[in-house]
SESE-610262 format. One line per 2 residues: number of its first residue (from 1); their letters; for each residue x, y, z of N, C-alpha, C, O. Coordinates in pm, whole numbers. Layout:
BEGIN
NUM	A	X Y Z X Y Z X Y Z X Y Z | ...
//
This chain:
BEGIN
1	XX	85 -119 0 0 0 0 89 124 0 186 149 71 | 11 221 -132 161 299 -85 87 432 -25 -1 500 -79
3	XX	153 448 112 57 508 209 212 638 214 174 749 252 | 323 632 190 436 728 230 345 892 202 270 920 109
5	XX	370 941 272 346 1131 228 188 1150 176 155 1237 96 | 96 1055 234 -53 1077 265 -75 1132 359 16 1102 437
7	XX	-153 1210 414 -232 1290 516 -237 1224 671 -345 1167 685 | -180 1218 752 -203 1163 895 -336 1216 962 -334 1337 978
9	XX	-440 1158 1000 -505 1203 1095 -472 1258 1196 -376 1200 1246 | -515 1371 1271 -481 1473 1383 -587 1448 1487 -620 1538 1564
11	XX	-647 1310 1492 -724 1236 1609 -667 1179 1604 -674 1130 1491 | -546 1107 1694 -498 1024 1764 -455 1131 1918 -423 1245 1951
13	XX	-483 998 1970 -429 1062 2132 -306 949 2141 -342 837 2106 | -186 959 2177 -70 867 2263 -72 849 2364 -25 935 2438
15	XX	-118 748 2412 -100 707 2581 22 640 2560 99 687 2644 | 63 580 2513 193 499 2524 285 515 2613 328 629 2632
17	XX	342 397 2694 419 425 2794 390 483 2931 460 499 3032 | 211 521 2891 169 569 3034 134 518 3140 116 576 3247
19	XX	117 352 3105 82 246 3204 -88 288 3229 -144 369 3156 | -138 236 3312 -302 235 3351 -302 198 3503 -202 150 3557
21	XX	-428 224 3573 -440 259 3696 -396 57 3757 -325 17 3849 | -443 11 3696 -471 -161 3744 -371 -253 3666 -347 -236 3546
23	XX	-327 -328 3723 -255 -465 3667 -330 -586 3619 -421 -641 3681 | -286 -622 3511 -419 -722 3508 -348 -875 3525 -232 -870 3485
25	XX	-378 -977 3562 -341 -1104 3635 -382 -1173 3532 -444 -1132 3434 | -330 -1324 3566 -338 -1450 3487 -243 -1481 3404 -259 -1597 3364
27	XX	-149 -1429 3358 -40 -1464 3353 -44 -1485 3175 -146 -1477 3106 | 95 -1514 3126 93 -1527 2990 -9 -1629 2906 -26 -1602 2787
29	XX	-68 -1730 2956 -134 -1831 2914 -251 -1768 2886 -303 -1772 2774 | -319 -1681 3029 -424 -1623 3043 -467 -1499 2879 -568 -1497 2810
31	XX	-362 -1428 2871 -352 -1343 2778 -349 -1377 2635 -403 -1310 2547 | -281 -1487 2618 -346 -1574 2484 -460 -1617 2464 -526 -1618 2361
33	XX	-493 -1673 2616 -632 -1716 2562 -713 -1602 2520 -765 -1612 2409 | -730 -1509 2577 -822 -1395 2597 -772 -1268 2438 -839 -1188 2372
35	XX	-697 -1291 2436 -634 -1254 2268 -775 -1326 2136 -847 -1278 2048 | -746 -1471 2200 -766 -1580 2085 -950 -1538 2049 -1018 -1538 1946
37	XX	-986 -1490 2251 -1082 -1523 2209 -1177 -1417 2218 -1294 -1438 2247 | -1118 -1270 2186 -1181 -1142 2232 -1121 -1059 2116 -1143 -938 2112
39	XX	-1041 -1125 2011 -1015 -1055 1905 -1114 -939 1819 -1211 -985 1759 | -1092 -803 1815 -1165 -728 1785 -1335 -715 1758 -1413 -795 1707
41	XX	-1356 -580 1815 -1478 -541 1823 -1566 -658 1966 -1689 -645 1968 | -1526 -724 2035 -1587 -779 2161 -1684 -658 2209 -1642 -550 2167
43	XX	-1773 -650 2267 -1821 -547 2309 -1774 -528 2491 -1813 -579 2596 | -1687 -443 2456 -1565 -368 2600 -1644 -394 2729 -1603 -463 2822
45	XX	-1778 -322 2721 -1853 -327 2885 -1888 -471 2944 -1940 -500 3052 | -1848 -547 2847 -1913 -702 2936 -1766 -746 2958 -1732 -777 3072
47	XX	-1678 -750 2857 -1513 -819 2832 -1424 -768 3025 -1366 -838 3108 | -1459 -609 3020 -1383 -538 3082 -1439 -592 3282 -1391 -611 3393
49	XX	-1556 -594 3214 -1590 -617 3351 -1554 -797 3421 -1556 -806 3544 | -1529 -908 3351 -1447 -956 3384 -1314 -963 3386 -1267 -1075 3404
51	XX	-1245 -878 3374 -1128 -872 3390 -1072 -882 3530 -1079 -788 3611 | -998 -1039 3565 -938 -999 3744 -860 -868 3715 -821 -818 3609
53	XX	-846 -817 3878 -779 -711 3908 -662 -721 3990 -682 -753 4107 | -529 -697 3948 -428 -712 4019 -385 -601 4113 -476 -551 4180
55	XX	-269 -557 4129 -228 -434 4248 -219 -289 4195 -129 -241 4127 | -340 -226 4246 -362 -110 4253 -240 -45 4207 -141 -80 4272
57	XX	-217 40 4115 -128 205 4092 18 122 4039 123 186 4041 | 16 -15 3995 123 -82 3928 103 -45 3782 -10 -58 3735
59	XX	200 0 3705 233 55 3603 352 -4 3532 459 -7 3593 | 345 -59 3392 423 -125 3304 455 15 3194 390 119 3186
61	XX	557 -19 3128 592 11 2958 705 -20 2931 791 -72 3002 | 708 10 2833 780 -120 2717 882 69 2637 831 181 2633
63	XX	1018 33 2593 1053 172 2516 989 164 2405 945 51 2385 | 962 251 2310 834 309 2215 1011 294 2091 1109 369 2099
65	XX	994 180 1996 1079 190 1903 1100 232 1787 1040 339 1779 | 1157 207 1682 1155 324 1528 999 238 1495 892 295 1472
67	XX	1022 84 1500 910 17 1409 753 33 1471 652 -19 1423 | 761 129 1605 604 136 1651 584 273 1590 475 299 1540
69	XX	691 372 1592 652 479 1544 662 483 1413 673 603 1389 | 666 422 1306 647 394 1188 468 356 1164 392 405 1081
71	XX	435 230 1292 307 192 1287 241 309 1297 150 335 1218 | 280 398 1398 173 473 1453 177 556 1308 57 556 1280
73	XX	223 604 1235 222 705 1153 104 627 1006 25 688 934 | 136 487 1007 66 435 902 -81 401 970 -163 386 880
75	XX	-117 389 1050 -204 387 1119 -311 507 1127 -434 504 1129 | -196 638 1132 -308 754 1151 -304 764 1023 -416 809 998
77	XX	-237 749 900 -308 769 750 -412 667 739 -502 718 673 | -436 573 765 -558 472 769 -712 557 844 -828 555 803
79	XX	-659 619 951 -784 686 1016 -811 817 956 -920 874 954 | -686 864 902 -710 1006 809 -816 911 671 -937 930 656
81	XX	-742 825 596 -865 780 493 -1029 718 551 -1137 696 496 | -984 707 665 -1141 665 670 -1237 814 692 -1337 828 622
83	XX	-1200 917 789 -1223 1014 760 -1307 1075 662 -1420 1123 669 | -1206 1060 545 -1220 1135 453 -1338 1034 395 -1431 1107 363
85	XX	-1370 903 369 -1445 853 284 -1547 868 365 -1615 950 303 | -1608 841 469 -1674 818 553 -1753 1020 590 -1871 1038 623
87	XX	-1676 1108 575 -1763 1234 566 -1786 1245 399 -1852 1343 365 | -1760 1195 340 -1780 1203 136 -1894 1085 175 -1988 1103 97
89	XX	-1915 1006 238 -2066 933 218 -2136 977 318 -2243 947 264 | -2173 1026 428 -2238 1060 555 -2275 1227 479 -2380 1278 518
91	XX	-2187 1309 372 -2244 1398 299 -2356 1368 223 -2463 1428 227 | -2318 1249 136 -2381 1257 7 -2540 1194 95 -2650 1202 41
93	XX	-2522 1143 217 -2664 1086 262 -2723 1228 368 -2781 1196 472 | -2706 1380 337 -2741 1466 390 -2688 1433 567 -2763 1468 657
95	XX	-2583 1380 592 -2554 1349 739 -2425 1400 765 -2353 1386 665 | -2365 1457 863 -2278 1507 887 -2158 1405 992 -2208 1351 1091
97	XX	-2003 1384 967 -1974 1282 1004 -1907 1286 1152 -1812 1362 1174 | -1954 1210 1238 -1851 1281 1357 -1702 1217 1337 -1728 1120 1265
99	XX	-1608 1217 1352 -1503 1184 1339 -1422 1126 1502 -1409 1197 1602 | -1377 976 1488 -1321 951 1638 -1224 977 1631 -1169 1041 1542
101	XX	-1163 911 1766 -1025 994 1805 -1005 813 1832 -1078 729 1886 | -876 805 1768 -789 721 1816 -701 688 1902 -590 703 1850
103	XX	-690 634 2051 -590 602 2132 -529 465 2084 -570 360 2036 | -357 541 2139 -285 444 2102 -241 439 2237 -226 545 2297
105	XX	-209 288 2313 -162 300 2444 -64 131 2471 -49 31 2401 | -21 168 2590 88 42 2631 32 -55 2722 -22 -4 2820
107	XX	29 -181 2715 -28 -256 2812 -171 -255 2863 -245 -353 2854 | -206 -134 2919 -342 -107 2973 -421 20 2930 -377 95 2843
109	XX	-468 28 2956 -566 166 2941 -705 208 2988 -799 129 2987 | -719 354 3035 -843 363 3083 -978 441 2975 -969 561 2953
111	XX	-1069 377 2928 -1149 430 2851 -1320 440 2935 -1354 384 3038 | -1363 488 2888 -1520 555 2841 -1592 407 2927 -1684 419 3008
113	XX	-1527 265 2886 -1617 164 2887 -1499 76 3018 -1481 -46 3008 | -1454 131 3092 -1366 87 3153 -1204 67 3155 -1115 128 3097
115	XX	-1204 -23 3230 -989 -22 3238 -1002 -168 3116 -1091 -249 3092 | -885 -149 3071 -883 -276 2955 -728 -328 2954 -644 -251 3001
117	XX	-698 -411 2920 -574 -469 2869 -516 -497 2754 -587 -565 2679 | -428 -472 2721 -361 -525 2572 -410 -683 2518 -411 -716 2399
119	XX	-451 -772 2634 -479 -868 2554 -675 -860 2506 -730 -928 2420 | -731 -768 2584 -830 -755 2515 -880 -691 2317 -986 -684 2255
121	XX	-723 -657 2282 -722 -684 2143 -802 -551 2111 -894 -530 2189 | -781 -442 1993 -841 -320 1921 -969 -360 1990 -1001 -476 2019
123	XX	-1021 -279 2008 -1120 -237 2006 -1218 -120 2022 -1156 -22 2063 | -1347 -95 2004 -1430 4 1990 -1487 29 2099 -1531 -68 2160
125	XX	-1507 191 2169 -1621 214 2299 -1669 319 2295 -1617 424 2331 | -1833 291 2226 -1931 336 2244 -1934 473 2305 -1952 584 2253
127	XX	-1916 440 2415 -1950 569 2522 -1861 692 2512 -1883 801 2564 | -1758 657 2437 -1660 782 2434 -1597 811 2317 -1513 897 2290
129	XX	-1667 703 2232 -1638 728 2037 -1505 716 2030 -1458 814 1972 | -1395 614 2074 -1302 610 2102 -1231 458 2032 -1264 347 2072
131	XX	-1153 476 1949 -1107 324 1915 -960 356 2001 -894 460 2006 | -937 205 2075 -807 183 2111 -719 83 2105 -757 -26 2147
133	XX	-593 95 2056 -507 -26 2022 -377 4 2062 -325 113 2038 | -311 -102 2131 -203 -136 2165 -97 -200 1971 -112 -284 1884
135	XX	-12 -99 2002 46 -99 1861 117 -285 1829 141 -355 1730 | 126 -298 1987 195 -473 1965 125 -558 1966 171 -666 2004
137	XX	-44 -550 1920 -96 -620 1893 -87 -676 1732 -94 -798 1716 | -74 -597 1627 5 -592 1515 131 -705 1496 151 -754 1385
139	XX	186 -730 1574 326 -813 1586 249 -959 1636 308 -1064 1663 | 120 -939 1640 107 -1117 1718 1 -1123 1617 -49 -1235 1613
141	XX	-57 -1026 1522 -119 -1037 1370 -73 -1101 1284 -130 -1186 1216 | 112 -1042 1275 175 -1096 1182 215 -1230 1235 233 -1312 1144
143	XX	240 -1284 1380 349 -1346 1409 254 -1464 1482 313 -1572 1484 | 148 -1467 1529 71 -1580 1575 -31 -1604 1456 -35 -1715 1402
145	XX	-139 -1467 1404 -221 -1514 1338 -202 -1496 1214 -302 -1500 1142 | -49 -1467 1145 -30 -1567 1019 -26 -1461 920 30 -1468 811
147	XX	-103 -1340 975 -181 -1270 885 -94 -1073 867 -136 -964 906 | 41 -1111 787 68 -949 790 60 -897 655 -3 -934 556
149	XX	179 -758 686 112 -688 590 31 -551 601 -80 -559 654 | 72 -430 558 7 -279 621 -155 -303 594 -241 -247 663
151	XX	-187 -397 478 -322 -384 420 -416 -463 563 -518 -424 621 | -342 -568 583 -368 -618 734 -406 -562 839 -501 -602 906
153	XX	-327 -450 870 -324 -372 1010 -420 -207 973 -467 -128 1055 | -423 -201 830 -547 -130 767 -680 -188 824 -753 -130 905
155	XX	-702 -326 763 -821 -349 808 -836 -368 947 -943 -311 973 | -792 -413 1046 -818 -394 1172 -916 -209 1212 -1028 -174 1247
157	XX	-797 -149 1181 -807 -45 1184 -986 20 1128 -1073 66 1202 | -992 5 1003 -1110 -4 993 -1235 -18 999 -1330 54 970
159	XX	-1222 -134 1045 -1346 -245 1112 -1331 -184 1234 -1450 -157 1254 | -1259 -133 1354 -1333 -65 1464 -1371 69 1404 -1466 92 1479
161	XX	-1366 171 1326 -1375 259 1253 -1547 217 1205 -1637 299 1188 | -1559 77 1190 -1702 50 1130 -1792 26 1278 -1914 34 1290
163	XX	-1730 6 1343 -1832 -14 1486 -1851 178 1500 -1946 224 1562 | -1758 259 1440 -1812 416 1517 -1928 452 1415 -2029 512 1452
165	XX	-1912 420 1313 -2012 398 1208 -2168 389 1257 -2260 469 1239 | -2164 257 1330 -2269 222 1293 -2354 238 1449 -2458 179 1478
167	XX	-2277 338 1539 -2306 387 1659 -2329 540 1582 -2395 617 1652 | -2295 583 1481 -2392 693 1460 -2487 636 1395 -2596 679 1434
169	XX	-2493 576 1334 -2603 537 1232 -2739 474 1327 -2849 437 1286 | -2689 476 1455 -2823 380 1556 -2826 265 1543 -2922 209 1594
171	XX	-2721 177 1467 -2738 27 1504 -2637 -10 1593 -2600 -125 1570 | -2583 39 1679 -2477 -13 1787 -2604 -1 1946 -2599 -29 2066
173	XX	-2674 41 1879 -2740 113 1991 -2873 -26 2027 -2882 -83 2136 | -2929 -43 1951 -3094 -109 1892 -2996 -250 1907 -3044 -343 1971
175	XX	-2885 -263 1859 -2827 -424 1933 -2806 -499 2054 -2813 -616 2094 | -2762 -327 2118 -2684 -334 2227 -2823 -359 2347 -2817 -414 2457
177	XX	-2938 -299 2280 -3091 -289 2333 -3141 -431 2308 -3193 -474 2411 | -3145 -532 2192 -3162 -616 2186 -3093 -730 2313 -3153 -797 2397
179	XX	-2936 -718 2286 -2861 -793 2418 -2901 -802 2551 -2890 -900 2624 | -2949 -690 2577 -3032 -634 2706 -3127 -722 2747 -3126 -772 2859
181	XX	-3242 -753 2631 -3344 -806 2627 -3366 -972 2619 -3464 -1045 2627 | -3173 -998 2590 -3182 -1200 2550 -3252 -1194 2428 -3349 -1269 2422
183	XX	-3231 -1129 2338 -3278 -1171 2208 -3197 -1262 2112 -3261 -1309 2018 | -3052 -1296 2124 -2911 -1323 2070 -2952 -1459 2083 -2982 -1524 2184
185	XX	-2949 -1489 1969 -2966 -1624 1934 -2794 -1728 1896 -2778 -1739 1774 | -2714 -1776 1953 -2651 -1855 1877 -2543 -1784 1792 -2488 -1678 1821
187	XX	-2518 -1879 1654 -2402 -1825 1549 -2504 -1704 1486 -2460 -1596 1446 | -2609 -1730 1485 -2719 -1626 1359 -2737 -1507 1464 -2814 -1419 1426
189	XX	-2666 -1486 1618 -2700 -1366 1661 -2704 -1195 1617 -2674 -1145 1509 | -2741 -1145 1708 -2686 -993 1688 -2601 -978 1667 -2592 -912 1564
191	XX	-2473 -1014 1729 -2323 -986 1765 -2260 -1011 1650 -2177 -937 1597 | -2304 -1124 1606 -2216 -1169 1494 -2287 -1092 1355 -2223 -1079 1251
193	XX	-2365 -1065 1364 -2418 -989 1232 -2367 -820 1258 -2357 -749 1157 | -2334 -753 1408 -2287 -646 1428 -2160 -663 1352 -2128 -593 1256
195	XX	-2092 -759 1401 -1971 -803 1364 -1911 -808 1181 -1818 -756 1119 | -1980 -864 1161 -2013 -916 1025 -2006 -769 929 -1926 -737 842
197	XX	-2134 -689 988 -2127 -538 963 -1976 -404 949 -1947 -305 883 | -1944 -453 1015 -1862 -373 1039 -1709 -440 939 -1628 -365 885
199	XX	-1704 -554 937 -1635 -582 826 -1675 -519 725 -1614 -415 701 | -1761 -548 657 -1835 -477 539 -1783 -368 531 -1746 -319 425
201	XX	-1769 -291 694 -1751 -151 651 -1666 -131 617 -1657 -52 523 | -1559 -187 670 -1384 -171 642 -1413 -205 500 -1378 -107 433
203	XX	-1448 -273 444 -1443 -307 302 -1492 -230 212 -1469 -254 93 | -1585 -99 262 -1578 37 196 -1494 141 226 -1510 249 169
205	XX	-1398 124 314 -1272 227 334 -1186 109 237 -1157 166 132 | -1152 10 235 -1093 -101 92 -1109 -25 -15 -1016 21 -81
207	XX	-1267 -2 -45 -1295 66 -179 -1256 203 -216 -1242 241 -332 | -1241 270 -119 -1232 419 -174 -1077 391 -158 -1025 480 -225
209	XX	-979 316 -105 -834 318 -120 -805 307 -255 -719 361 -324 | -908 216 -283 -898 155 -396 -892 250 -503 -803 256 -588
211	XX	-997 328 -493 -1056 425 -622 -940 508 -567 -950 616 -625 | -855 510 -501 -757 671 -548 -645 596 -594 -560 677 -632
213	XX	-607 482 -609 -512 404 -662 -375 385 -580 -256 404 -607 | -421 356 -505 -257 355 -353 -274 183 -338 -193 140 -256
215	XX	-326 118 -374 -382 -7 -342 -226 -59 -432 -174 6 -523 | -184 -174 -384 -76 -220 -481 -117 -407 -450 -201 -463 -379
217	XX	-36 -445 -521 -89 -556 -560 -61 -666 -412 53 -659 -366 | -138 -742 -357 -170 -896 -276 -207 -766 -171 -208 -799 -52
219	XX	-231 -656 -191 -312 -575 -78 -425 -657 -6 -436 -711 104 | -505 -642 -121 -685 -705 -54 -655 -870 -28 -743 -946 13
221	XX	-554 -901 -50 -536 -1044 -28 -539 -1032 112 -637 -1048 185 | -407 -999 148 -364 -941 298 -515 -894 374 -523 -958 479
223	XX	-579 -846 365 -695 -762 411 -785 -903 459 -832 -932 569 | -787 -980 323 -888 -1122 327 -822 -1192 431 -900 -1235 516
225	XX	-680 -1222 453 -636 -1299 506 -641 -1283 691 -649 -1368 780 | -631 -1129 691 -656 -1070 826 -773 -1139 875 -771 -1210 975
227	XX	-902 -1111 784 -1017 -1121 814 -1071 -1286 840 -1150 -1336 919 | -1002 -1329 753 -971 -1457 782 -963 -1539 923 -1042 -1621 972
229	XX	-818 -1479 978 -741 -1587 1051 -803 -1537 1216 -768 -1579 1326 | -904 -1434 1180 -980 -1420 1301 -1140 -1452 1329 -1204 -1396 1418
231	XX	-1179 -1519 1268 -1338 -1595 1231 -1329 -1691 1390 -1227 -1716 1453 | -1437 -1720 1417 -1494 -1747 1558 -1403 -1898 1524 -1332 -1950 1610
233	XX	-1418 -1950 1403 -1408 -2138 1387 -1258 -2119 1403 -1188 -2159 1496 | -1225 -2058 1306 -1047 -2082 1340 -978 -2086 1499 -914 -2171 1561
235	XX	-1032 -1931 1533 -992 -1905 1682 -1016 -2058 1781 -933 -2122 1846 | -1123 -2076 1766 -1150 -2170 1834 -1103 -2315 1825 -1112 -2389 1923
237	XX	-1062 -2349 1725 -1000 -2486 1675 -866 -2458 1741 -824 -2523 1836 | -781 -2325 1663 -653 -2297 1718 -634 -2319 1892 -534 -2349 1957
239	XX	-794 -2285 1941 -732 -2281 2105 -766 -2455 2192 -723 -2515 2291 | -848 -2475 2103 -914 -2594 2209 -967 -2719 2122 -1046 -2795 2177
241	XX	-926 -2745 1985 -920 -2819 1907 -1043 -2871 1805 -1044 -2967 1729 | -1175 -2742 1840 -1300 -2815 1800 -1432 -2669 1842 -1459 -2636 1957
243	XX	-1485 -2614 1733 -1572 -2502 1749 -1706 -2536 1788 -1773 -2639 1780 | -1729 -2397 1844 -1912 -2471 1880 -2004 -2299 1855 -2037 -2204 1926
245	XX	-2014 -2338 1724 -2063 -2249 1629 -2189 -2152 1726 -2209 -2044 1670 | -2268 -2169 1850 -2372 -2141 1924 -2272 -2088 2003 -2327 -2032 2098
247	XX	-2123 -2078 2011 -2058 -1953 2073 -2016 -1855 2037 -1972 -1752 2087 | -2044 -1915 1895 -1972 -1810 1824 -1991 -1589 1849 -2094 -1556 1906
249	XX	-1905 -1485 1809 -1981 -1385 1818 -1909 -1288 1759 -1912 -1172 1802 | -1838 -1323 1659 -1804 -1242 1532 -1813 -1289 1375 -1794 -1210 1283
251	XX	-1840 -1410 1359 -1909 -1509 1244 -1747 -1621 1253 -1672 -1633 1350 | -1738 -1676 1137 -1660 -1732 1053 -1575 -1672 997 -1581 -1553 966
253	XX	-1476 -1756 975 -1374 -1703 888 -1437 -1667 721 -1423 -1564 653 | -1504 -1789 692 -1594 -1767 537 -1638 -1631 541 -1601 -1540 467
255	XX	-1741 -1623 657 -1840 -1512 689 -1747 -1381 646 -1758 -1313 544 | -1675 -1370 731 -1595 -1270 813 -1509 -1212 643 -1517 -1108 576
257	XX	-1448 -1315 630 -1364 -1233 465 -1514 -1210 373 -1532 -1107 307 | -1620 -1328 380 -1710 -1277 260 -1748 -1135 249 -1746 -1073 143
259	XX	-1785 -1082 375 -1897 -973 373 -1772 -848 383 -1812 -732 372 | -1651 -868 399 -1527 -742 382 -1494 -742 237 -1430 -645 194
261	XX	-1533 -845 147 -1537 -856 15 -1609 -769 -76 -1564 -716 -177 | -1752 -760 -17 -1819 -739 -48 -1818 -612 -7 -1794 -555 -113
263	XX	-1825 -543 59 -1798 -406 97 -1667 -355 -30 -1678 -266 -115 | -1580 -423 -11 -1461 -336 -122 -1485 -359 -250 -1426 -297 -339
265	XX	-1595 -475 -281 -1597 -491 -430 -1746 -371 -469 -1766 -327 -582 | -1802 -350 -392 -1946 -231 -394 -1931 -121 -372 -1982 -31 -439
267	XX	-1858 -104 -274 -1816 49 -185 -1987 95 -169 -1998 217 -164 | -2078 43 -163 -2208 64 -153 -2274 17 -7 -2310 -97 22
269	XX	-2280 156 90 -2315 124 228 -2456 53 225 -2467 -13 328 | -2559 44 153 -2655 26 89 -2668 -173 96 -2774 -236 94
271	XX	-2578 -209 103 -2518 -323 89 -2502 -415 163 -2528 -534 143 | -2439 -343 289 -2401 -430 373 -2504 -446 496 -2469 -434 613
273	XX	-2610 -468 462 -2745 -489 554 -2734 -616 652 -2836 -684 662 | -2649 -645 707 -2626 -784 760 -2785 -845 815 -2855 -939 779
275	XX	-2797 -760 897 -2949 -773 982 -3065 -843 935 -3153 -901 998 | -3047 -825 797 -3140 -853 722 -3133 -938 606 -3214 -942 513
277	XX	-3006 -1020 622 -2946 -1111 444 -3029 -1213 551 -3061 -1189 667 | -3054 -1334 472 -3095 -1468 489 -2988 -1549 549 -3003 -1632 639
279	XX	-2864 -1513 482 -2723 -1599 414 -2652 -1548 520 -2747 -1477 552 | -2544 -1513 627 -2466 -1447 629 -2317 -1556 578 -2204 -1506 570
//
């Protein structure tokens, strides 16, 4: 992707290196699992609130190296393009776009939806329009789940970008109201069709990369492959040798690359109706 001397977004906040109020426990085993199985977009207020709590006002960081500050810079051109596509369609639908702010932080962090941990993996919170990612989650993208590549760490990027989406649009909201209620059925739930959604969306920030021509070639491969190697079946085979599809709560790997496909091959928000396909 050739992203060199594109526009950086001027929403990012740096926590990095600032540590967070709480330590979080369970040890390295614990943090894989909870990686494997909370991989993006989890919804933060249920994840966070199990989280054990270790010793009060203990504070970690790690030194901040050339190759994170490289990430961070390709990262905020990813949130600068979503930006930009995302107020060019929220125009053309007479809507005006709010724009989030990205935290980037070390180990822990305190957000909108609680204290969180690096192994709780990117994610989106609601309450404070806030995506946050630990930049070394990227390094266990490329290096556990198989899957690198800038077009890779694009789509991550995106797809929480599609959860702020669709919290203006009122469907983060009417789900989150559904959950409330025990309406969540299984693999065919809410969650996984939220989920599902929001791929899609990344797959219309895909498209408009696309249409300005920065896209270079095994890009969208990379993108598929991301989307891929994080589907409920894989995760789950990878951790415990055997899926059980009625746990699922971000779809399939099939699912999961189909409907990010489909978003970059349409660029048509119009499209990605998850809620409502038969098929997902």
């Amino acid at each position: 992707m050739r992203w060199q001397g594109e526009r950086e977004s001027t929403n990012v906040e740096d926590r990095r290196g600032a540590g967070g109020g709480l330590a979080i426990g369970g040890g390295l085993g614990g943090i894989l699992v909870l990686i494997l199985a909370l991989v993006f977009g989890a919804d933060p207020r249920q994840i966070l609130q199990q989280q054990p709590q270790g010793d009060e006002g203990v504070q970690t960081s790690r030194p901040i190296n050339p190759e994170e500050e490289e990430l961070k810079k390709f990262v905020s051109v990813v949130l600068a393009q979503t930006e930009d596509a995302w107020s060019d369609i929220f125009r053309k639908a007479g809507r005006q776009y709010r724009k989030p702010t990205l935290v980037l932080f070390t180990d822990r962090v305190e957000s909108g939806c609680g204290i969180a941990a690096s192994a709780t993996g990117p994610f989106y919170c609601p309450e404070d329009e806030k995506l946050y990612i630990d930049l070394s989650f990227f390094r266990e993208l490329r290096t556990r789940f198989r899957a690198p590549g800038d077009f890779a760490i694009g789509y991550v990027v995106a797809h929480e970008v599609g959860h702020h989406v669709q919290k203006q649009l009122g469907i983060m909201n009417q789900v989150n109201a559904a959950r409330r209620r025990g309406r969540e059925e299984g693999a065919n739930g809410a969650s996984v069709r939220l989920e599902l959604q929001a791929d899609f969306l990344a797959g219309v920030w895909a498209h408009y990369v696309q249409g300005r021509g920065i896209i270079e070639a095994g890009d969208p491969e990379e993108a598929l492959a991301a989307a891929s190697a994080v589907g409920d079946d894989r995760l789950q085979r990878q951790e415990q040798g055997y899926a059980v599809p009625d746990s699922f709560t971000h779809g399939t790997s099939a699912q999961r690359a189909r409907w990010f496909l489909k978003g970059m091959e349409t660029g048509d928000v119009r499209q990605g109706d998850t809620f409502s396909a038969d098929q997902l």
